[in-house]
C-alpha positions as CSV (number, residue, x, y, z in Angstrom):
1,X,-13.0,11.0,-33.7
2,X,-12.1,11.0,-30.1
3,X,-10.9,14.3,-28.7
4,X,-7.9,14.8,-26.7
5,X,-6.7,16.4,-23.4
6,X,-2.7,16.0,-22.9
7,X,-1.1,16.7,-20.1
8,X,2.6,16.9,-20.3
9,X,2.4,17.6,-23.8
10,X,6.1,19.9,-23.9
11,X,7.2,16.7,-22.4
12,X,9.7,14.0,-24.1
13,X,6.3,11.4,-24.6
14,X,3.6,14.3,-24.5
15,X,5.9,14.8,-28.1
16,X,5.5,11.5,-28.8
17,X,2.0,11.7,-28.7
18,X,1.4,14.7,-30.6
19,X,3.0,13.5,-33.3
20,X,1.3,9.9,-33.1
21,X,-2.1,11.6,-33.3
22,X,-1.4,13.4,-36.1
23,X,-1.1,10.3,-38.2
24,X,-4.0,8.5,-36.3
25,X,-7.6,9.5,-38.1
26,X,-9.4,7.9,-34.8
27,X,-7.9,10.7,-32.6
28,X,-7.3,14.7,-32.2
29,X,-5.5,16.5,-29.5
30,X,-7.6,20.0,-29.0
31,X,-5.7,21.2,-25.9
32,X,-2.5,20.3,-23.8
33,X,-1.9,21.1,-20.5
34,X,1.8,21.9,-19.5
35,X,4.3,24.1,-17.2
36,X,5.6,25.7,-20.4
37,X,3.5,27.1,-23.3
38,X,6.6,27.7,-25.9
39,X,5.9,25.3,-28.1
40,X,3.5,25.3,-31.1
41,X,1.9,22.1,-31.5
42,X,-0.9,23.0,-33.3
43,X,-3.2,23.2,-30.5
44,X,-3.7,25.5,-27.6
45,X,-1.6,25.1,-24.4
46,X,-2.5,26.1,-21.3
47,X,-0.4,26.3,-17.7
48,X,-3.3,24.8,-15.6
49,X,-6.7,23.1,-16.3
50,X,-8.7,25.8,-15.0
51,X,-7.6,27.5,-18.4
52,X,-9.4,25.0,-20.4
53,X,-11.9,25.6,-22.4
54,X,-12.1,22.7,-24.9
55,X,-14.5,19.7,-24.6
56,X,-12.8,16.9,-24.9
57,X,-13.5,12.6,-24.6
58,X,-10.5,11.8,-22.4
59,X,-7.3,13.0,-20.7
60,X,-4.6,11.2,-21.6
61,X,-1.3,12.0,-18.5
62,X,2.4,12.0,-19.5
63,X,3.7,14.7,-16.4
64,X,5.0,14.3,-13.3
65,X,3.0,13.4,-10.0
66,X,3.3,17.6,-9.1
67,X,0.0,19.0,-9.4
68,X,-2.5,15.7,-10.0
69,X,-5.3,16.6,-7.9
70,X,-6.2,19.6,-10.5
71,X,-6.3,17.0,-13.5
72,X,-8.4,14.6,-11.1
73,X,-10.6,17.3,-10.6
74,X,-11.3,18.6,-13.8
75,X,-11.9,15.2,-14.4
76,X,-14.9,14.6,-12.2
77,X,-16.1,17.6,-13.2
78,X,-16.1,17.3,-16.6
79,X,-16.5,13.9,-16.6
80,X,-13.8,12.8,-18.6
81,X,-12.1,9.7,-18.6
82,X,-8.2,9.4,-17.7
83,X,-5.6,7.7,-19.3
84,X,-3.0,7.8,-16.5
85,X,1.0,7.4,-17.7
86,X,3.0,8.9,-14.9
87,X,4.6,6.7,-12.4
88,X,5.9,8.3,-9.0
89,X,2.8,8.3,-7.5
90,X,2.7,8.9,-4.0
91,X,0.1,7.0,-1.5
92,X,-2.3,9.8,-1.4
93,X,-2.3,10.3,-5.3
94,X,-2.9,6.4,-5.6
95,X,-5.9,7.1,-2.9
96,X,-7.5,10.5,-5.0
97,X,-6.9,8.3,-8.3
98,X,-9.4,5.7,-7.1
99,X,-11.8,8.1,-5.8
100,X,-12.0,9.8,-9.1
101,X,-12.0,6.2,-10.8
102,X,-15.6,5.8,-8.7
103,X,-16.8,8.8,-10.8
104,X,-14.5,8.0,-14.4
105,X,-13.0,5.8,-16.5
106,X,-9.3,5.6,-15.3
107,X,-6.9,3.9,-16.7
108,X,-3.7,3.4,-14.9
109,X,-0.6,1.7,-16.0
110,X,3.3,1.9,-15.2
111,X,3.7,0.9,-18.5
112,X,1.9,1.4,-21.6
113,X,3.5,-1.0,-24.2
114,X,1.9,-4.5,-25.0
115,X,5.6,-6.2,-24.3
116,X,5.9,-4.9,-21.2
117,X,2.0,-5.8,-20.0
118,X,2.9,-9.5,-22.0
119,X,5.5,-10.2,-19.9
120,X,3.6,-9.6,-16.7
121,X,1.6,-12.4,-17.7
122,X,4.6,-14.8,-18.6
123,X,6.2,-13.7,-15.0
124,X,2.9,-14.6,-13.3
125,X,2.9,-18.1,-15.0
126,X,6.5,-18.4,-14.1
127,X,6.4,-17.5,-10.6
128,X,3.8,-19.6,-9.6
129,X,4.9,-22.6,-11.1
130,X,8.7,-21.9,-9.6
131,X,7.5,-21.1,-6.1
132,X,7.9,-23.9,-4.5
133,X,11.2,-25.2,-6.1
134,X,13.3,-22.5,-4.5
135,X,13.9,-19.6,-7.3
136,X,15.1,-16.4,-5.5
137,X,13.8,-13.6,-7.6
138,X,15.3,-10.6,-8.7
139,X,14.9,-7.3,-11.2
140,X,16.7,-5.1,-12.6
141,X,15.6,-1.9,-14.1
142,X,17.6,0.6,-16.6
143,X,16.6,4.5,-17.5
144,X,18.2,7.3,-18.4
145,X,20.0,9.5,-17.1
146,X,17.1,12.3,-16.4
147,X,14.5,10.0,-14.7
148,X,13.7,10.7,-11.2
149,X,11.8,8.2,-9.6
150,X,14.0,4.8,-8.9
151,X,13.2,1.8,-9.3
152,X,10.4,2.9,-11.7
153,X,6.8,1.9,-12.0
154,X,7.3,-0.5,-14.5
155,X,9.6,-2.8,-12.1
156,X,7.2,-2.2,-9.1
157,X,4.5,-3.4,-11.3
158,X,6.5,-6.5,-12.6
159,X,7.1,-7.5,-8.8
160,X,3.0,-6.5,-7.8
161,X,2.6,-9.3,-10.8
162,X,5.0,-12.2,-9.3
163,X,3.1,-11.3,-6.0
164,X,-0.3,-11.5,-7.4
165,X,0.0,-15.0,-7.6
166,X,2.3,-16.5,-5.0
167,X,1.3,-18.2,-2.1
168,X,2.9,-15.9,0.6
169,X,3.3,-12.3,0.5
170,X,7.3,-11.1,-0.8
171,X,8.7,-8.2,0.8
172,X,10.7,-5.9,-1.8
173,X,14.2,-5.1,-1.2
174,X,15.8,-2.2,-2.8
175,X,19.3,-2.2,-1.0
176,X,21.9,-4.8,0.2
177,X,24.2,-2.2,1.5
178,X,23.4,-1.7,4.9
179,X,22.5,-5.1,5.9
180,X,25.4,-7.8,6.2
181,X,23.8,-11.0,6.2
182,X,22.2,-13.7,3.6
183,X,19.6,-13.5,1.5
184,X,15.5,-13.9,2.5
185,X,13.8,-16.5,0.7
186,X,11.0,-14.9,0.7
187,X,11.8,-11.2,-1.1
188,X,12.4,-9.5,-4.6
189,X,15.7,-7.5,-5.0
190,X,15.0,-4.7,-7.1
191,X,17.8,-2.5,-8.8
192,X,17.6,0.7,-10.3
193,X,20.3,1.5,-13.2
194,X,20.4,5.0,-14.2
195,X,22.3,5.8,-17.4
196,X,22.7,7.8,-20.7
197,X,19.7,7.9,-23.1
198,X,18.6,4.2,-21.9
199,X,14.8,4.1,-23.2
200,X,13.8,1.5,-21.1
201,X,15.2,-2.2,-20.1
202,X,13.8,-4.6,-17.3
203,X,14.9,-7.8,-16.7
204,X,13.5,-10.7,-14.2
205,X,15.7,-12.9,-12.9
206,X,14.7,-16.4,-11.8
207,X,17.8,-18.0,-9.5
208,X,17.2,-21.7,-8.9
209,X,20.0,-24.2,-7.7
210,X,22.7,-24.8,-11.3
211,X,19.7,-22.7,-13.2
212,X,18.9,-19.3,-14.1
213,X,15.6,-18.4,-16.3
214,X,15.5,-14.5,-17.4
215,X,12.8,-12.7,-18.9
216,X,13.4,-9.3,-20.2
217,X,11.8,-6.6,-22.1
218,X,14.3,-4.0,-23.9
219,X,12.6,-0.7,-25.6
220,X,14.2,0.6,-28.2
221,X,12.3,4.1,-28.5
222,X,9.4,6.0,-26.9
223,X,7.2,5.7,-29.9
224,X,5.9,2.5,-28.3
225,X,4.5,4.2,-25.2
226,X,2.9,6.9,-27.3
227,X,0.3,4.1,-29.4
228,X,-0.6,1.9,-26.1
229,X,-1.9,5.7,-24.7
230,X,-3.0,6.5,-27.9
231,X,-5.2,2.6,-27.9
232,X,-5.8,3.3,-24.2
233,X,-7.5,6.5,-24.7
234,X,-9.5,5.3,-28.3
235,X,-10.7,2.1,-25.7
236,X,-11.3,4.6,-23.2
237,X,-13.2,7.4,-23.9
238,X,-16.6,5.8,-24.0
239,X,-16.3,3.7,-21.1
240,X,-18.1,3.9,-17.6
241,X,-16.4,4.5,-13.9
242,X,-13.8,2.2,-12.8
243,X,-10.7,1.3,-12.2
244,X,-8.8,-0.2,-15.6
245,X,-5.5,-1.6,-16.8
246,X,-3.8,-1.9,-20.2
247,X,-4.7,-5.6,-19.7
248,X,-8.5,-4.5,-20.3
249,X,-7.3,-3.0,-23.9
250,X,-5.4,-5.7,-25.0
251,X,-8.0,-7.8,-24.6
């Protein structure tokens, strides 16, 4: 049985989790790590890592950026690996995440759902074989109402995909407002929607000349996040240092 280390765990998903777990017989949550301790999940919560006294075979990250280095250090530590959910990451977290990936398993993805990681590969096969017939691209994103960062991680990693693969480098444009003037060829307009108890919605758009091809992914609930964290962390926990994506666990 693999043990467990959530951070966020008072959180919307770190709720999600915790009650995932509890149905899985491969996995068991034996602390959580959380600005709030009000909640009784079964397990001890703690306000920092530095209170934690539980061994444990992986971390897996639902919180917010505040506060990273202190899970990345407990990390190297303890040596435990990292299954990294939050988005929002700032330059320098990105930097201390793959320092600590030289010492652990880290596994970091703006989105943990096998749709969402699918259609990354159906946008790559898309956008190469459109590239040269003139296809503007474009994405929009929808959340909810309480989600702060904009666009989220999910869309920036749907246009690292399409860039992945094309020839020339595309620049990403996130507002038309202050510039009058025409459309680049070579950029990806991405728009953030931010609305009621929207789950999750992204949507590529492929604009050609008298065609439009759309791929889109819609989720209907957060449970779906919870079990590819809960399979990241399962392929996880007995891996070696490096850096890994939900691509690794799907296959």
């Amino acid at each position: 049985m693999k043990k467990i280390i959530l951070r966020g765990c008072n959180g919307r998903m770190g709720q999600e989790i915790t009650k995932l777990v509890k149905l899985n017989e491969q996995t068991e949550i034996v602390a959580g790590v959380d600005v709030t301790n009000t909640i009784d999940n079964g397990y001890p919560v703690y306000l920092s890592f530095e209170e934690v006294k539980e061994k444990a075979d992986v971390i897996i990250d639902f919180a917010s950026p505040k506060n990273i280095s202190e899970m990345l250090e407990f990390a190297k530590v303890n040596k435990v690996p990292i299954v990294l959910c939050t988005t929002g990451l700032s330059e320098n977290d990105i930097r201390a995440v793959e320092e600590t990936a030289k010492e652990v398993a880290v596994l970091r993805s703006a989105n943990m759902s096998l749709g969402v990681n699918v259609m990354i590969k159906l946008l790559k096969a898309a956008a190469k074989m459109l590239e040269s017939a003139d296809f503007d691209i474009e994405i929009v994103e929808k959340h909810h109402n309480q989600k702060l960062d904009a666009p989220s991680g999910t869309a920036l990693a749907l246009a690292d995909g399409i860039n992945e693969v094309l020839s020339e480098k595309y620049d990403y444009k996130y507002d038309r407002s202050e510039d009058r003037k025409k459309r680049e060829k070579k950029e990806i307009g991405i728009s953030a929607v931010r609305g009621g108890t929207i789950v999750g919605e992204h949507e590529v758009i492929f604009a050609g000349l008298d065609e439009i091809i759309e791929i889109k992914h819609t989720a209907y609930s957060r449970v779906i996040f919870a079990k590819g964290a809960v399979h990241g962390a399962v392929f996880l926990a007995d891996k070696g240092p490096g850096l890994y994506q939900m691509s690794d666990v799907i296959s």
